[in-house]
N, C-alpha and C positions, 0 to 999 in steps of 0.2 A: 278546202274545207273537209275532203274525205278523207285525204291524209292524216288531215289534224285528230280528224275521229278516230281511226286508227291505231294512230301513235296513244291515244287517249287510253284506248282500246288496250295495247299492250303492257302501259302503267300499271293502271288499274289490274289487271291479270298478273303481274310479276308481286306486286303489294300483297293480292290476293293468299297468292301462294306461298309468298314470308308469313303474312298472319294466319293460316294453321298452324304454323307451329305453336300456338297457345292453344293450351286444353286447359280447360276443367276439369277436377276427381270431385264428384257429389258427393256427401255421404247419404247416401240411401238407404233408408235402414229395412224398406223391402225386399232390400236386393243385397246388400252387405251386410252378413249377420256377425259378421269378424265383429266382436269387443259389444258384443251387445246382450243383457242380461245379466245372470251375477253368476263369481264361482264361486264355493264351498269348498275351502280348504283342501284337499287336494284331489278332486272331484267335482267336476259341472254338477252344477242342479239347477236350471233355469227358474227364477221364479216369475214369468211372463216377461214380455219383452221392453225393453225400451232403448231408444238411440245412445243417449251416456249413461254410463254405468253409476250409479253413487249420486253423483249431482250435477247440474246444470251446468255450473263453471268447469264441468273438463270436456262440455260439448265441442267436438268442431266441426264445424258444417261442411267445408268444403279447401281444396287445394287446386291453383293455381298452377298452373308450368308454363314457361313460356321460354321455348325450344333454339326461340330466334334469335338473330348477332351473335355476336361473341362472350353475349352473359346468358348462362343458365339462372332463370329467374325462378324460383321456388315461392309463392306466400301460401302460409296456411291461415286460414281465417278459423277463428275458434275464439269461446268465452272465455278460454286461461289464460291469466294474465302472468305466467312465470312462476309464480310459488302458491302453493297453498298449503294452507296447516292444516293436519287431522287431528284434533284434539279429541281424546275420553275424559271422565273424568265418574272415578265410584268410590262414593264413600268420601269423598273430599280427596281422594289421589284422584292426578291429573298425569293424564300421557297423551306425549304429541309429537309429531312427525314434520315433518315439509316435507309435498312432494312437489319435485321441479321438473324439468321439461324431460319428454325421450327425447330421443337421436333420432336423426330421419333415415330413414333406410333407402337406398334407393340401387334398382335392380337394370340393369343396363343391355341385357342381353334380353329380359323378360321370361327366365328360364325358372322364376321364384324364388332365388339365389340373392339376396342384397347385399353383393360386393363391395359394394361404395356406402357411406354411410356419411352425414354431415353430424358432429357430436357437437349437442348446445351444453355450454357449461356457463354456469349462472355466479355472474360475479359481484353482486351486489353493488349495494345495500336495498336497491327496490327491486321491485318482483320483478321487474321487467329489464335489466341487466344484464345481459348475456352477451358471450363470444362466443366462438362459431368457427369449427374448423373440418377440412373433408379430409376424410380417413379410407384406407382402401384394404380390405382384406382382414379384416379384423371378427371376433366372434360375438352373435348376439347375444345377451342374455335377457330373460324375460323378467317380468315384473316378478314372480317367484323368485327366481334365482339375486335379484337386486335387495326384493325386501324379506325373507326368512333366513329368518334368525338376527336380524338387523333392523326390527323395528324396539320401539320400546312398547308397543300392544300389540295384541293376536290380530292384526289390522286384517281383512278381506279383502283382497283387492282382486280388479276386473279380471277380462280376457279370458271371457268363453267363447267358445269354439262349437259351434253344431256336431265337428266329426269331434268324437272323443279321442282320436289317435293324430288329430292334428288342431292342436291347443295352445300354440305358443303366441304371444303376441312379443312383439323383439322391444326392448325399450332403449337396452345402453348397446352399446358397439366396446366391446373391450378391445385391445389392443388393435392392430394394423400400420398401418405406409402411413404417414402423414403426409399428405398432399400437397396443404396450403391452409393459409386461413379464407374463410367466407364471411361474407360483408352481411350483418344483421341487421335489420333495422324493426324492431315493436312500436305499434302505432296503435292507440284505440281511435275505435269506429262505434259511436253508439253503444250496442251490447258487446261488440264484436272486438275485441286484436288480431290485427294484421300482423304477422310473423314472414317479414321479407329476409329470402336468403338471395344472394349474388353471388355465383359462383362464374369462375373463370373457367371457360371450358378448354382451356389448355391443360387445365390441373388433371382432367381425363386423358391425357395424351391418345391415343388411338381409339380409346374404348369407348367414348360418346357418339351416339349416333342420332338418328330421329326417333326415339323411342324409349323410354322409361317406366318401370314400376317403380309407385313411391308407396312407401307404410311408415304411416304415424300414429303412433300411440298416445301420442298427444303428452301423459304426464309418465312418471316411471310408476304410476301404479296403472296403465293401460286402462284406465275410464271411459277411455274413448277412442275407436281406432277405425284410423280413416284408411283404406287402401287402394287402390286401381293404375291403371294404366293411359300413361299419354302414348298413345302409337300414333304421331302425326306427319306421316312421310306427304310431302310437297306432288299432290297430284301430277303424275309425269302428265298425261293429257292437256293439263293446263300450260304444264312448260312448253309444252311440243307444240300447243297453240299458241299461243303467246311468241314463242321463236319463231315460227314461219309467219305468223303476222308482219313480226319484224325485219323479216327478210323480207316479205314481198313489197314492204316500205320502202328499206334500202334499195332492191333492187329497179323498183318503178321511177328512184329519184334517180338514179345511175340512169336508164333510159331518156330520161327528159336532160340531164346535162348533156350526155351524146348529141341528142338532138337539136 
């Protein structure tokens, strides 16, 4: 019976330490001021604070990782469902835009740097349409650089910054390594869409390790930006317990076969 406890004992402790590798990135809007408030054409000017920028459908709450097996598991949960149109309209002219999903950035070393990038490209006909590919070394460019002089109105779009000298929020990934493609899958939930990426962590060759920064901007006009850190390295303590457990298993059963 105390064997059996034991061996229970070292299950349970090996499980344990696979499932840290799943984190949570909250968005906190106490604590994450990235994409929060409005900019003014080419100068921040807060006008009081709030979590999405513009409107409710480019909130997103919160991102998933989940570090463990052989699939890197990404979901981001958020009220965008893939496209949304900005429509004006003065004087009876009308202008209107679509804006569709960023690119997820994701930073492997944790040095601020997001070398890796998965680019979602929207293929219709419904909002929710997308394929998914991971790209490696490629350049960001922000919601500025995407949408001036490329909209058809003086559109405002997000992504202020507290520091006036660090104001970018990244939305497309231009060029790079094409890696591979990543397995999408959009789901709604209530208010919410599930944005599931499955990546194969071979497509990282050498570079993946236990530990990730992601930033998402959620649409290409950065409405809402979600960013932090999975640093989920597998408790050595736990291994080291959990192994001499199991030794002292094996070796108590070795004695009693002697015997």
């Amino acid at each position: 019976m105390k064997r059996l406890f034991l061996m229970l004992l070292v299950v349970i402790m090996f499980i344990w330490s696979g499932s840290v590798l799943a984190y949570t990135i909250n968005d906190d809007p106490t604590v994450n001021k990235v994409g929060m408030g409005w900019t003014l054409t080419d100068k921040y000017e807060p006008l009081g604070w709030s979590d999405a920028i513009g409107a409710d459908n480019f909130d997103t709450t919160s991102i998933d990782v989940d570090l463990s097996g052989d699939i890197l598991t990404i979901t981001m949960h958020t009220r965008f469902d893939g496209a949304v149109d900005m429509k004006m309209c003065v004087l009876g002219h009308c202008w209107s835009d679509t804006v569709y999903a960023a690119d997820l950035g994701l930073d492997l070393d944790l040095d601020g740097t997001y070398e890796y990038g998965v680019k979602l490209t929207h293929t219709g006909p419904d909002d929710t349409d997308y394929s998914a590919a991971l790209y490696k070394g490629g350049t960001w460019e922000s919601s500025y650089d995407v949408w001036e002089g490329n909209a058809s109105f003086n559109w405002v779009y997000g992504e202020f910054y507290p520091d006036d000298n660090n104001r970018n929020a990244w939305v497309k990934m231009d060029g790079g390594t094409p890696k591979g493609d990543v397995t999408i899958n959009i789901t709604e939930s209530g208010d919410l869409y599930a944005w599931t990426l499955e990546i194969d962590k071979t497509l990282f060759g050498s570079d993946l390790g236990d530990k990730m920064g992601i930033f998402w901007a959620t649409g290409t006009c950065a409405n809402d930006v979600v960013e932090g850190k999975a640093v989920v390295p597998i408790p050595p303590t736990i291994l080291l317990l959990g192994s001499g457990l199991l030794g002292f298993i094996l070796l108590n059963r070795r004695k009693k076969v002697n015997t």
